[in-house]
C-alpha positions in Angstrom: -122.5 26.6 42.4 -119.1 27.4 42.8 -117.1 29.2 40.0 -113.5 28.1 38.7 -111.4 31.1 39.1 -108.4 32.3 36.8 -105.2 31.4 38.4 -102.9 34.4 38.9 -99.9 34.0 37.9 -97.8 37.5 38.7 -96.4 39.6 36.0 -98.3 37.8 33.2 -102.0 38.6 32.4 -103.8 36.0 31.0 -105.6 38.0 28.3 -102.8 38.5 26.6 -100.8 35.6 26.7 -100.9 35.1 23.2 -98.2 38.2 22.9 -95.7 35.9 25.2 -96.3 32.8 22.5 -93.0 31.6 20.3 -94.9 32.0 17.1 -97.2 34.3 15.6 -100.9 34.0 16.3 -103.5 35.9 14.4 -107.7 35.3 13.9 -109.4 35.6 10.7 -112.7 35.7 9.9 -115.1 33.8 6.9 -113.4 36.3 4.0 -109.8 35.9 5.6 -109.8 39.0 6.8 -107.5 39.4 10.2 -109.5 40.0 13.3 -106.2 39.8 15.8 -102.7 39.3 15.7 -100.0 38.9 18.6 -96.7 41.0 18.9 -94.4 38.5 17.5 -96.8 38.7 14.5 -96.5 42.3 14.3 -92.6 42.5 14.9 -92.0 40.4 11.6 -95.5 41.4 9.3 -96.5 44.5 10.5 -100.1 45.1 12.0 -102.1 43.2 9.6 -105.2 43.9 11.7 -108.1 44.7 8.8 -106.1 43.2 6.2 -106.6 39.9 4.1 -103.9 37.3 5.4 -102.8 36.9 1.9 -102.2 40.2 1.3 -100.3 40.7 4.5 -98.1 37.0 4.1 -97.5 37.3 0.1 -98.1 40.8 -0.8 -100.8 38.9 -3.3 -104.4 39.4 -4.3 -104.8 35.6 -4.7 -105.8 33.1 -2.2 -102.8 30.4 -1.1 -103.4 27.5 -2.6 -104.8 24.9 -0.2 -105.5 27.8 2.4 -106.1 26.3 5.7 -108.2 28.8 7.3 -110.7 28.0 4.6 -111.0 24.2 5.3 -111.3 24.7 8.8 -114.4 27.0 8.6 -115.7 24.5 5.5 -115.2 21.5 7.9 -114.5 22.7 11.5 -111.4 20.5 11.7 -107.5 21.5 12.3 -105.3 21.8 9.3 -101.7 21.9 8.9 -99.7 23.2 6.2 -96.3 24.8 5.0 -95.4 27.7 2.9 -92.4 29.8 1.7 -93.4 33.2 3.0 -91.9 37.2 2.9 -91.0 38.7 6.5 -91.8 42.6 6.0 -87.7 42.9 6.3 -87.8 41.0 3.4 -86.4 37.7 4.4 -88.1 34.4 2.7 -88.9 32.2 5.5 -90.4 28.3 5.8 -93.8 28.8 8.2 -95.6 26.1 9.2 -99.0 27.2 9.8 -102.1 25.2 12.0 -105.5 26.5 12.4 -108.4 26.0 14.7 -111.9 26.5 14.4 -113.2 29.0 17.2 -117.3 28.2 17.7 -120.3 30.1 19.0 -122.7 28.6 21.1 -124.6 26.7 18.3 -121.3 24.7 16.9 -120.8 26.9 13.7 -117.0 28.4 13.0 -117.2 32.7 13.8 -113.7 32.4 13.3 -110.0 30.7 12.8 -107.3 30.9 14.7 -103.8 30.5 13.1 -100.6 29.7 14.4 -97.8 30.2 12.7 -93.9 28.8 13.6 -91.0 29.9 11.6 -89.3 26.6 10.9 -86.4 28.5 8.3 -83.6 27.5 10.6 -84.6 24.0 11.6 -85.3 23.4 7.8 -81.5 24.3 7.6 -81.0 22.4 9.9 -82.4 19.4 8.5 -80.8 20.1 4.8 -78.0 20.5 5.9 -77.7 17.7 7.9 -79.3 15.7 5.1 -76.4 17.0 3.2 -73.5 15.8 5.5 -75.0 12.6 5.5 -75.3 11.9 1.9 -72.1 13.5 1.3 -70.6 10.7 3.6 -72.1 8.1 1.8 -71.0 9.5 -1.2 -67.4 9.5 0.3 -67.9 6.0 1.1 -68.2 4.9 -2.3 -65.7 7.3 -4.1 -62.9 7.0 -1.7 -62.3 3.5 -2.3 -61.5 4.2 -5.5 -59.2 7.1 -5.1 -57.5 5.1 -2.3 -57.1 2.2 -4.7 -55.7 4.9 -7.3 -53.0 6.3 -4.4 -51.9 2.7 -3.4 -51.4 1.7 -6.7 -49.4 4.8 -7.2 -47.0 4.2 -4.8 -46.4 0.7 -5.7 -45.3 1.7 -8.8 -43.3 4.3 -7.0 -41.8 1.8 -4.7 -40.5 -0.2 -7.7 -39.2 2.6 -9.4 -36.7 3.4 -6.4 -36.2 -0.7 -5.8 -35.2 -1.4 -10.0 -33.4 2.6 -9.6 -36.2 3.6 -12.7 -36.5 7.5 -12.1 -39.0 7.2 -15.1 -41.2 4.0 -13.5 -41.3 5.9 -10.2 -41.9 9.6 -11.9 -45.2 7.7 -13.7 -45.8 6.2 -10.2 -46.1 9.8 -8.6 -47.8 10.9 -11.0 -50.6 8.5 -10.6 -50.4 9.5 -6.9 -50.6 13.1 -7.1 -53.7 12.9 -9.8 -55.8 11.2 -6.3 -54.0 13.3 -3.9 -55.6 16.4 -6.1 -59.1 14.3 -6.3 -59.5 13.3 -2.8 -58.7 16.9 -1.9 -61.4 18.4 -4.4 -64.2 15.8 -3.3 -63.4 16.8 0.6 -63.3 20.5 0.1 -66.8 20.4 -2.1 -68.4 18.6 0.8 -67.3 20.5 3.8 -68.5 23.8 1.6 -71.9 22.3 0.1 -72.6 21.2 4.3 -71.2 24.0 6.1 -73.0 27.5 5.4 -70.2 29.4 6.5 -70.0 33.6 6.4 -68.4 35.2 3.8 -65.0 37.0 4.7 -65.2 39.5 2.0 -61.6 41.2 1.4 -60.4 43.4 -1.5 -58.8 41.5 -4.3 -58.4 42.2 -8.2 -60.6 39.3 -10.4 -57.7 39.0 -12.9 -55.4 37.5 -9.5 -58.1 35.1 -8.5 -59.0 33.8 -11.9 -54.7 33.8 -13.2 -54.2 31.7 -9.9 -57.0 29.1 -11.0 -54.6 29.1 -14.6 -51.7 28.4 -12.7 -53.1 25.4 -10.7 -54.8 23.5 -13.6 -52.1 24.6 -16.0 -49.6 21.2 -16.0 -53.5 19.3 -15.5 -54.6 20.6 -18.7 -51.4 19.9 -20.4 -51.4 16.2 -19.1 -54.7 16.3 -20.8 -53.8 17.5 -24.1 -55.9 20.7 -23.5 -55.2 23.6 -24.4 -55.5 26.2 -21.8 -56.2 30.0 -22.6 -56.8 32.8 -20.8 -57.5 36.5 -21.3 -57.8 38.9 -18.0 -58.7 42.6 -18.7 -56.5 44.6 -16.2 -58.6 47.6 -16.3 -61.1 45.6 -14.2 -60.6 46.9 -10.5 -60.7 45.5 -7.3 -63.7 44.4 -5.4 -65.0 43.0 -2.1 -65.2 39.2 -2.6 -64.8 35.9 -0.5 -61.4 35.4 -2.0 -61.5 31.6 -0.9 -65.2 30.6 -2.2 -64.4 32.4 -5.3 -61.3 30.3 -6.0 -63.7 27.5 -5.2 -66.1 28.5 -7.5 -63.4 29.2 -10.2 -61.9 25.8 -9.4 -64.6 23.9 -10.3 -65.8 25.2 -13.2 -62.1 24.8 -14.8 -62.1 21.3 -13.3 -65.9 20.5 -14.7 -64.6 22.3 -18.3 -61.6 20.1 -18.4 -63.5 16.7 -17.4 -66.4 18.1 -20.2 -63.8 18.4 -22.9 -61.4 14.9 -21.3 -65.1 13.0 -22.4 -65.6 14.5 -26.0 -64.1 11.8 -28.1 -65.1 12.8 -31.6 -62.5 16.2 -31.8 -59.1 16.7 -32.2 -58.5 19.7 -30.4 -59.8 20.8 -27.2 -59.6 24.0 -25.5 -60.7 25.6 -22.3 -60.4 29.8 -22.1 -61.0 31.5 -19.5 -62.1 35.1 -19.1 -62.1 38.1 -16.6 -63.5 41.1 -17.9 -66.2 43.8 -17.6 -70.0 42.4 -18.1 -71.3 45.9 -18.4 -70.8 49.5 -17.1 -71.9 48.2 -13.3 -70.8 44.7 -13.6 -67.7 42.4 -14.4 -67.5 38.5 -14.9 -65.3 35.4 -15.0 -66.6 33.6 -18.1 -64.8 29.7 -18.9 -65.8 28.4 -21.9 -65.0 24.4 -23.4 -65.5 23.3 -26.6 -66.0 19.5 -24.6 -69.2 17.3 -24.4 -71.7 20.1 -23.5 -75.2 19.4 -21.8 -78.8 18.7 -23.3 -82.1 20.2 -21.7 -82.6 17.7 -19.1 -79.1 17.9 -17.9 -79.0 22.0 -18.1 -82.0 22.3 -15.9 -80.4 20.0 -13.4 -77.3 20.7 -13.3 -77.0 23.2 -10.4 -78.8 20.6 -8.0 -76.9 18.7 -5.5 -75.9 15.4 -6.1 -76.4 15.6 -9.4 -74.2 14.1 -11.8 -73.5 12.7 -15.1 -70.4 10.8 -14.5 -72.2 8.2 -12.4 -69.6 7.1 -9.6 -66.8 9.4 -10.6 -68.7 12.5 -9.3 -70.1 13.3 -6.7 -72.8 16.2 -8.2 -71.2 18.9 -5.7 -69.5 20.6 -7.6 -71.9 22.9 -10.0 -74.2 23.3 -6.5 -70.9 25.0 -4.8 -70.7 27.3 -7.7 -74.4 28.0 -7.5 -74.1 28.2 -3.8 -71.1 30.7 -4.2 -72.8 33.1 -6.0 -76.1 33.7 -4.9 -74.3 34.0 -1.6 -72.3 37.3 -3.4 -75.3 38.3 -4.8 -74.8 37.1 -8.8 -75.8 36.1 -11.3 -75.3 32.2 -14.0 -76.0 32.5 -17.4 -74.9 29.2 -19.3 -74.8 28.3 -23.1 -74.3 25.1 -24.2 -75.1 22.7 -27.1 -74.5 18.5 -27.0 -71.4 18.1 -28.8 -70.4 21.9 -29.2 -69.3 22.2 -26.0 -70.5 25.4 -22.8 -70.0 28.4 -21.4 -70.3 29.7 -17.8 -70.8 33.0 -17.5 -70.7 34.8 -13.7 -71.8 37.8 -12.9 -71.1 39.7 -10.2 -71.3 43.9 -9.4 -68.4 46.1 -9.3 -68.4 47.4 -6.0 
């Protein structure tokens, strides 16, 4: 009776292939207690040999929920599942994790094997992808408008000059520059919500960023009949930001106060301040408050998500995600107050350093 040999393959040993495998590999046994893990298990969790997987994955006493080492020695099949998990560099990472039943002789499960891929950066991937796509179609259905907006614009700008009405073609330009400046603000959101670009950080003083904001929406908020405030405290002193995600950030949350206060029609007055100023000893903030619309529960706890919107097709949801997006990427912090009818506050948060 002839005996199937090993093949040799030179420089590789087949016992420990497992160490040359793209994802991590471990074997647990009936109390999920780890048995074996590969190298590429131990580069990102440590040797978890001895340890419950739980512990070693989560840094928790408790069980996953739906742990699929446990179905497969309950029924000896292969089970798939995903989970947001802690690298031991402290990285939160999307693992997809299968498991296999390894039997003895008589059929019954001595132990699971689990393989484990890090999908994080094809879950990107995917999102943002997802992201560029719906963006597109959101596009799709905005632009015609603003392009109706600009063409109009001009034609009453082409009169103006034909009938030699500096006032007719004056009102005409200022119907085209309003969809100039929307068109630009819908594009820019977009390629920032798809593209997750590094931050360039530079030193720049918080008053400059925030007084430059002022400036731009200044003649906007007048067209308005807004009032715009401001107060900057100079003592606040440089820092390392993104100078050009910050003016983002500070762009749309003047833009998003203005539009908030543009659809209150029950008060007189409506006014949009501003604010750059220490937060505490170790922090400073840019704070812009509006005395517009404001939100209810549903709309506060949802606000932040892409493509969420409460102007139906005049937004496009982006723009409270960039802000969100903006500052986890500095490291702050978004503390909001707002009341229907009273009107919000946006308060950002970010360390002095």
């Amino acid at each position: 009776m002839s005996r199937t040999k090993k093949p040799h393959i030179p420089g590789l040993n087949l016992d420990q292939i497992a160490d040359h495998l793209p994802c991590y590999v471990s074997i647990q046994d009936r109390d999920l207690r780890i048995l074996y893990v590969n190298e590429k298990f131990k580069r990102d969790f440590g040797d978890g040999t001895g340890k419950i997987c739980h512990t070693v994955y989560k840094g928790s006493p408790d069980i996953c929920p739906n742990c699929p080492v446990r179905k497969t020695f309950e029924d000896k099949q292969v089970h798939v599942t995903e989970q947001t998990i802690k690298l031991s560099n402290g990285k939160i990472s999307q693992i997809f994790f299968q498991t296999s039943p390894i039997l003895d002789t008589g059929g019954r499960v001595t132990a699971v094997i689990e393989m484990a891929t890090n999908i994080t950066r094809m879950k990107t991937d995917r999102k943002e992808l997802i992201t560029l796509g719906q963006s597109i179609a959101l596009l799709s259905h905005g632009i015609k408008n603003i392009l109706e907006g600009l063409e109009g614009g001009a034609y009453v700008v082409d009169e103006g000059f034909k009938d030699g009405d500096i006032q007719l073609a004056q009102k005409g330009w200022r119907i085209v520059s309003k969809n100039i400046f929307d068109i630009t603000d819908v594009v820019q959101n977009i390629l920032y919500s798809s593209k997750n670009r590094p931050l360039k950080y530079e030193s720049v003083l918080p008053g400059n960023l925030l007084m430059d904001s002022v400036k731009l929406f200044g003649e906007k908020a007048a067209a308005m009949d807004i009032r715009l405030e401001h107060r900057i405290n100079s003592a606040v002193p440089e820092v390392r930001l993104d100078a050009a995600s910050i003016r983002r950030m500070l762009h749309n949350l003047l833009w998003n106060a203005l539009e908030a206060c543009r659809s209150d029609k029950e008060k007189k007055e409506h006014i949009v301040t501003v604010i750059s100023d220490y937060y505490s000893e170790h922090q400073f903030m840019f704070e812009v408050t509006d005395n517009g619309i404001g939100m209810d529960d549903a709309t506060r706890r949802n606000m932040l998500e892409e493509f969420f919107s409460t102007k139906g097709s005049a937004g496009t949801g982006l723009g409270l995600a960039v802000v969100d997006k903006v500052v986890n990427k500095h490291g702050g912090m978004i503390e909001v107050e707002s009341e229907p009818g009273t009107g919000s506050t946006f308060r950002i948060i970010f360390k002095l350093t």
